[in-house]
C-alpha positions in Angstrom: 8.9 2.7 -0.1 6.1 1.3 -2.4 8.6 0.1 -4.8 10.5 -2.2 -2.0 7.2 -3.4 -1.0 6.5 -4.1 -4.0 9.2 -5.9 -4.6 9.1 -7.4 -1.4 5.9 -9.1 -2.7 7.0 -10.2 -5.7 10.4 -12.1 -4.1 7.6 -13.7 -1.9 5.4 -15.0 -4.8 8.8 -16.3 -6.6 9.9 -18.4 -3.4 6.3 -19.6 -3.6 6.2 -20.7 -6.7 9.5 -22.0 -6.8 11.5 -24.9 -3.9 14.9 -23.2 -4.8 16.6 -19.8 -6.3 19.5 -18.8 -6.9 20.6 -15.4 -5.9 21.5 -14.6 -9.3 18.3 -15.9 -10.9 16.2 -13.8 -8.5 17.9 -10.7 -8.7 17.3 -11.3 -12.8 13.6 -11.9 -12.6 13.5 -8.8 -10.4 15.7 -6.8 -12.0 18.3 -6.0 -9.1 21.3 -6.8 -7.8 22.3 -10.3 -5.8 23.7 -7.8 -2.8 19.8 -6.1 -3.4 18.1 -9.5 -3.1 20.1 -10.2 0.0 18.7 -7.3 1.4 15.4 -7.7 0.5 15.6 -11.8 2.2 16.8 -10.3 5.7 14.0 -8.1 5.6 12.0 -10.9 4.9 13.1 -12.7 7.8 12.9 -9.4 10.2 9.3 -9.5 9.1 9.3 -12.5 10.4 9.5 -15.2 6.7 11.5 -17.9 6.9 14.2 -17.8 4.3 16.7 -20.0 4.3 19.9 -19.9 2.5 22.0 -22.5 1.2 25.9 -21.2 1.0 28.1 -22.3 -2.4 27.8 -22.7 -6.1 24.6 -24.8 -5.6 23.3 -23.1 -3.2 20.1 -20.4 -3.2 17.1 -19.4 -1.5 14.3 -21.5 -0.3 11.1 -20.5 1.7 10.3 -22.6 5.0 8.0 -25.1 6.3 4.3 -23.5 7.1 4.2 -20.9 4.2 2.5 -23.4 1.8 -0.1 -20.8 1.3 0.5 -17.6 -0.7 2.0 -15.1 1.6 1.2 -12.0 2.9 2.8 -8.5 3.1 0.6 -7.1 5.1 1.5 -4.2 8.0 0.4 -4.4 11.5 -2.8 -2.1 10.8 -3.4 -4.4 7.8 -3.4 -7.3 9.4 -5.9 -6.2 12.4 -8.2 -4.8 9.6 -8.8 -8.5 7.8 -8.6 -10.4 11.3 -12.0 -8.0 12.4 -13.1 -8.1 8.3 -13.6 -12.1 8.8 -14.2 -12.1 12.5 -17.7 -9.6 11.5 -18.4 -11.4 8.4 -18.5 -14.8 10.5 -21.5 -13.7 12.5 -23.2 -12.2 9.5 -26.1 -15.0 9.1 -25.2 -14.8 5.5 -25.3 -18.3 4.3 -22.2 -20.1 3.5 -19.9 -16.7 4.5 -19.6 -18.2 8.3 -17.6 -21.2 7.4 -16.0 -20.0 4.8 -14.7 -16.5 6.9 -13.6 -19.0 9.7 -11.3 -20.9 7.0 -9.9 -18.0 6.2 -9.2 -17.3 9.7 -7.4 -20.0 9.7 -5.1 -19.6 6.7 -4.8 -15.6 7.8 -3.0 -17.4 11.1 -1.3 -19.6 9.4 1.1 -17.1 7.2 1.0 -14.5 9.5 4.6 -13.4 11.4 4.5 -14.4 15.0 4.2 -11.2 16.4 1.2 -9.8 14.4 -0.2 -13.9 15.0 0.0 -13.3 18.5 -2.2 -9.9 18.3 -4.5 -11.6 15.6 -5.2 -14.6 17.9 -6.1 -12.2 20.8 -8.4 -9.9 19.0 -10.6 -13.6 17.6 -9.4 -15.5 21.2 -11.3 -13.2 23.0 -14.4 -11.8 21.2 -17.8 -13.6 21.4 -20.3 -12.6 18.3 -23.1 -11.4 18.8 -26.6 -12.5 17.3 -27.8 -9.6 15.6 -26.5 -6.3 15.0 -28.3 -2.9 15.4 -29.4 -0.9 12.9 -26.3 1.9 13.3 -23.7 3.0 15.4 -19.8 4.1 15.7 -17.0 2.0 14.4 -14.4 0.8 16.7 -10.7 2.2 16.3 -8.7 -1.2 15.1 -5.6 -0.2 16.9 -7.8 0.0 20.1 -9.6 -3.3 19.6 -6.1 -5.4 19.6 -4.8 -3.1 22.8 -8.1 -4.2 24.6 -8.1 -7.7 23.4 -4.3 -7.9 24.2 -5.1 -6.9 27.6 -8.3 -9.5 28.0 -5.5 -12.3 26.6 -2.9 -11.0 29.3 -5.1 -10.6 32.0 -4.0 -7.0 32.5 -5.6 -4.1 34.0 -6.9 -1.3 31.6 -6.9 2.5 31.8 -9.2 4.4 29.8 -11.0 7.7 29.6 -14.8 6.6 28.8 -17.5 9.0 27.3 -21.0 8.1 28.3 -24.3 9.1 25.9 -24.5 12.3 27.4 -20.6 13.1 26.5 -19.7 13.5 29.7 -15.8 11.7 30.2 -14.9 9.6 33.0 -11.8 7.9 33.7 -11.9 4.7 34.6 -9.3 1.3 35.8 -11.5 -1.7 34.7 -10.1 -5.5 34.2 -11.5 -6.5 30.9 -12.7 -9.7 30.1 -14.6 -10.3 26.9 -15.3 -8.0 23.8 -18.4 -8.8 22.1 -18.8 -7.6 19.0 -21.9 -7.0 16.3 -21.8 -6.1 12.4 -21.5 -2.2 13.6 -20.3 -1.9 16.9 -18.3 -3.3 19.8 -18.7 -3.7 23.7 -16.2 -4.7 26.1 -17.4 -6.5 29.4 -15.2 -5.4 32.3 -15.0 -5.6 36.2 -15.5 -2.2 37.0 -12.3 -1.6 39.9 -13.4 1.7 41.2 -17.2 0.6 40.9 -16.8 -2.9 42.5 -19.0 -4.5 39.8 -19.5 -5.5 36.2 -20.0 -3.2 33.2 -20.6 -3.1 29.7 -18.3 0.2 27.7 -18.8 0.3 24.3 -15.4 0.4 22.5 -15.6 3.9 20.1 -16.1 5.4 23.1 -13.3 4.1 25.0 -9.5 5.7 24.9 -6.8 4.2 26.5 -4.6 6.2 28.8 -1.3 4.1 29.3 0.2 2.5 31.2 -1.8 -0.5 32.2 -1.4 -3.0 34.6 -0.9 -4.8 37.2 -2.1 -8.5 36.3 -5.2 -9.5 37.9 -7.0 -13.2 37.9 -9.8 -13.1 35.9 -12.6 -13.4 37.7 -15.9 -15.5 36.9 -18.1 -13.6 34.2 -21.2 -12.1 35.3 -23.3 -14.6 32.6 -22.9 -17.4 30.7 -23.9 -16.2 27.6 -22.6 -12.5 27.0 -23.8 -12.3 24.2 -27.0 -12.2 25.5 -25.8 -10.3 28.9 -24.8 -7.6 26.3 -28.0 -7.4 24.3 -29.8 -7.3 28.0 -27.5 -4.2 28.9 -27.8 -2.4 25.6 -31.6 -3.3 25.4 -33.2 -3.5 28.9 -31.0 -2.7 31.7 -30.5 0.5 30.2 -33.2 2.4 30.3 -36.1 3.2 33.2 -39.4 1.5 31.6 -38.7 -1.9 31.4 -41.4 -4.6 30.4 -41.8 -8.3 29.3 -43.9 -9.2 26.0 -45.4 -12.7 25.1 -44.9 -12.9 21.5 -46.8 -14.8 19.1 -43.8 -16.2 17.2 -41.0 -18.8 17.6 -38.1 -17.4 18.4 -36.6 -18.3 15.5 -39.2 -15.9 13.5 -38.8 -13.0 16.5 -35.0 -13.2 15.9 -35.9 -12.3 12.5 -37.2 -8.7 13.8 -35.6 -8.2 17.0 -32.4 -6.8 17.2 -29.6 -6.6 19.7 -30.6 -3.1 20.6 -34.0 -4.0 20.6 -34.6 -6.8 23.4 -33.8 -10.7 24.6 -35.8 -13.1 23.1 -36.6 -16.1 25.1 -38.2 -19.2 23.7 -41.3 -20.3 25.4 -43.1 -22.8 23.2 -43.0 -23.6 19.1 -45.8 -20.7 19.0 -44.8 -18.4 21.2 -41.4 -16.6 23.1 -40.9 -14.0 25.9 -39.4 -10.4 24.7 -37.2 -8.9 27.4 -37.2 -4.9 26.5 -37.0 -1.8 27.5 -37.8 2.0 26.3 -37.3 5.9 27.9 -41.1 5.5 28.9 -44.0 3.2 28.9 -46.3 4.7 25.4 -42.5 4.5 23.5 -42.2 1.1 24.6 -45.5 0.4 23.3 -44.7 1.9 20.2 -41.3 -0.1 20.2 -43.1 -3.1 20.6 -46.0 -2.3 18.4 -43.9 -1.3 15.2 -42.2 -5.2 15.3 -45.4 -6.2 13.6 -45.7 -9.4 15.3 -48.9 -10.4 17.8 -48.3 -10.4 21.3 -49.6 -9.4 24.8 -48.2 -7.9 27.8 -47.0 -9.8 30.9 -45.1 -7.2 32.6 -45.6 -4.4 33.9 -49.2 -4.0 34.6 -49.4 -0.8 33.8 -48.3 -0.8 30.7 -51.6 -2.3 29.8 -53.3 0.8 30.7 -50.6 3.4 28.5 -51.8 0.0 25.6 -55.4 0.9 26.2 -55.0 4.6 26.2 -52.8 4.6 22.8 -55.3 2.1 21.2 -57.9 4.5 21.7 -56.0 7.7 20.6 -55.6 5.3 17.6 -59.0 4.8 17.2 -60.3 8.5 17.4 -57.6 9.0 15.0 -59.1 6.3 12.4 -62.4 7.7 13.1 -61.7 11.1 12.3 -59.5 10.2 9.0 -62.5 8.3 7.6 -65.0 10.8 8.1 -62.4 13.8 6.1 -62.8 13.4 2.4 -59.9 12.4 0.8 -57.9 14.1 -2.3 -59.9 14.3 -5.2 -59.2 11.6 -7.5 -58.1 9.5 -4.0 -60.3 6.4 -2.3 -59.5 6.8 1.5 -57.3 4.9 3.1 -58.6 1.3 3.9 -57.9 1.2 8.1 -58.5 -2.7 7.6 -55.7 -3.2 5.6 -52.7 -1.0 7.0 -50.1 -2.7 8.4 -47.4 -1.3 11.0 -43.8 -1.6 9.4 -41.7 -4.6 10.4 -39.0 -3.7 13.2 -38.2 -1.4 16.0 -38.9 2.2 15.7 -36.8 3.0 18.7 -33.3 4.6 19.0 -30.4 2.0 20.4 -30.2 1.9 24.3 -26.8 2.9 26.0 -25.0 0.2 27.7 -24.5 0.2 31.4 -21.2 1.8 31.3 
């Protein structure tokens, strides 16, 4: 089987490089038969390669219009894999990989057989990047990615068992609409049927359970942005303490800090945005906030000024008591004026509404 492919390969590169083969000058560069290369060309075409043939003396082999580019040989599995590859490294940030991961998008499409273009196009159709990603989580199953994306693109209603962060399965009929995906983990925003509202699943913990169906209209999404719905869900709605911070940071420098998991940042002024968050109880959510290492202030909830007052002060007894202790010998103490918090959140990713 690896030889054919192989070969396969090789017959492809040939017709590339070449307008016109004979039969008999193929099957010597590749060391077969002429009845061998005629094989190998209708499995070409079943993989979906135009090959055309020119009957007679004169006549040969000749690849079609549209395969300009180098071909690939690439299985269905294969394909999915670079479609998410480039789709992920497209919403990287990293300078100059964006455009160029995007072009190769493009050419992927362009020498890929119908069938797996079809699948492809679904998958990138219907995915919106994200800003950021968080800091870890589960990789989604490729094979499941294209079955929910096919079903977004068909407008066809999904069956899946679900597994919430408490491992507890549920099995749920949902009409997806939207996968949104980060550099380390994927979310699919669905009408919840037996719910009668929207939710956010997270895709490595979705299984499909087959059939789906019927069709359904899609209906109109519960945000504009779901990028930013997402990041709300995983960050915010999630979770039982919620609060909103001033920062004292452009946006642009907050994004720098704040993850997906971590909150929605909303610009205010050139100085200054609004940090929608959320945490399992108000002193964490200090801490969350805290260990970002940016100024800010609270706006919301009041009492989460009081849980800010009453960790400052533990802080400050703390302090006190650590300068009074000799340190090691050999050791100055630590200087309490110039410590610094660590940049980022300190807090484990919220769970999306599921």
């Amino acid at each position: 089987m690896l030889e054919t492919s192989a070969r396969l390969l090789r017959l492809l590169s040939l017709l590339q490089a070449h307008r016109d083969w004979s039969g008999a000058a193929l099957a010597e560069r590749l060391g077969v038969t002429p009845r061998t290369v005629r094989r190998d060309v209708d499995r070409l075409r079943e993989l979906g390669y135009p090959v055309h043939a020119t009957p007679g003396t004169g006549g040969g082999y000749q690849l079609g219009a549209g395969a300009r580019l180098p071909p690939l040989l690439l299985d269905d599995e294969e394909a999915v894999a670079v479609a998410v590859g480039l789709r992920t490294a497209a919403g990287r940030g990293v300078e100059g990989i964006g455009e160029t991961s995007l072009r190769a998008l493009a050419k992927l499409d362009q020498v890929l057989p119908d069938r797996l273009r079809r699948r492809v196009s679904a998958l990138t159709t219907f995915t919106v990047p994200a800003m950021r990603a968080p800091r870890e989580g589960q990789q989604a199953d490729a094979a499941v990615l294209t079955e929910l994306a096919g079903a977004c693109r068909d407008g066809e209603r999904l069956r899946f068992a679900y597994r919430d962060h408490n491992g507890t399965t549920t099995h749920r009929t949902a009409e997806p609409y939207r996968l949104v995906c980060t550099e380390r983990r994927w979310y699919l925003v669905a009408w919840d049927v037996d719910r009668g509202d929207w939710r956010t699943f997270r895709v490595d913990r979705i299984t499909p359970t087959p059939p789906h169906g019927p069709r359904f209209t899609p209906r109109t999404p519960p945000a504009e942005d779901l990028a930013a719905y997402v990041a709300r869900g995983v960050s915010t709605a999630a979770y039982a303490a919620r609060a909103v911070i001033r920062l004292h940071a452009s946006a642009q420098e907050a994004a720098q800090v704040v993850g997906v998991s971590d909150g929605v940042v909303e610009a205010e002024s050139e100085t200054t945005c609004l940090l929608h968050t959320g945490a399992c109880g108000l002193d964490v959510l200090v801490v969350h906030v805290a260990l970002m290492g940016l100024e800010f202030e609270v706006v919301e909830p009041s009492e989460l000024v009081g849980h800010l007052s009453s960790v400052r002060d533990r802080l400050t007894r703390a302090l006190d008591r650590s300068a009074a202790r000799p340190g090691p010998p050999g050791r100055p103490a630590p200087d309490a004026g110039t410590s610094r918090a660590p940049g980022g959140a300190g807090r484990t990713p919220g769970t999306p509404t599921g």
